[in-house]
Steps between C-alpha positions, in 0.01 A plus 500: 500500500668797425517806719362830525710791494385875707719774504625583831581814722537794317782614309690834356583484156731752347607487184862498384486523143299405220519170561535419846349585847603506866279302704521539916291354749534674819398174743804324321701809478612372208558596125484323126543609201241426228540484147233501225355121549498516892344892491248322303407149715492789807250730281263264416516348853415891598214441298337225603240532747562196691711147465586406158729171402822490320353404168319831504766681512697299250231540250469860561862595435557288215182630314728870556785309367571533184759177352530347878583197542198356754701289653776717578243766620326195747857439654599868550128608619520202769851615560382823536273468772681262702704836500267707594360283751818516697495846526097513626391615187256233431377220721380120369184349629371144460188539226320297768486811734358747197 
């Protein structure tokens, strides 16, 4: 079953350039830096009202993709969030408690 994916506490982005953003989440105290693909998995997770699944968000940045390879995209989206999960951004649930 796969899992659900919320975003957790809030964050301060600030970008950097044109094509990446600073990303700090004060209960971590702690800082990334985000690059086109990961300012977009954080976007649409900013835009989702409630849990979504990894698949979702797949789908939704390769359909913005233009000549991805999906399987490349899959790895570095799950990569991605594992990421971003370490530093509080987003929290995994069991689909079972949606």
């Amino acid at each position: 079953m796969e899992r659900r994916i919320v975003l957790g506490d809030d964050a301060t982005v600030e970008p950097l350039s044109g094509s990446s953003w600073a990303v700090f989440n004060a209960h971590y105290w702690d800082t990334a830096v985000f690059g086109r693909l990961d300012m977009a998995v954080f976007d649409f997770l900013r835009r989702c009202d409630g849990p979504t699944s990894e698949s979702a968000i797949v789908q939704s940045i390769i359909s913005q993709s233009e000549n991805a390879d999906p399987h490349k995209l899959a790895d570095y989206c799950g990569e991605c969030l594992r990421q971003m999960e370490m530093l509080g951004l987003v929290r995994f649930i069991d689909a079972s408690g949606v």
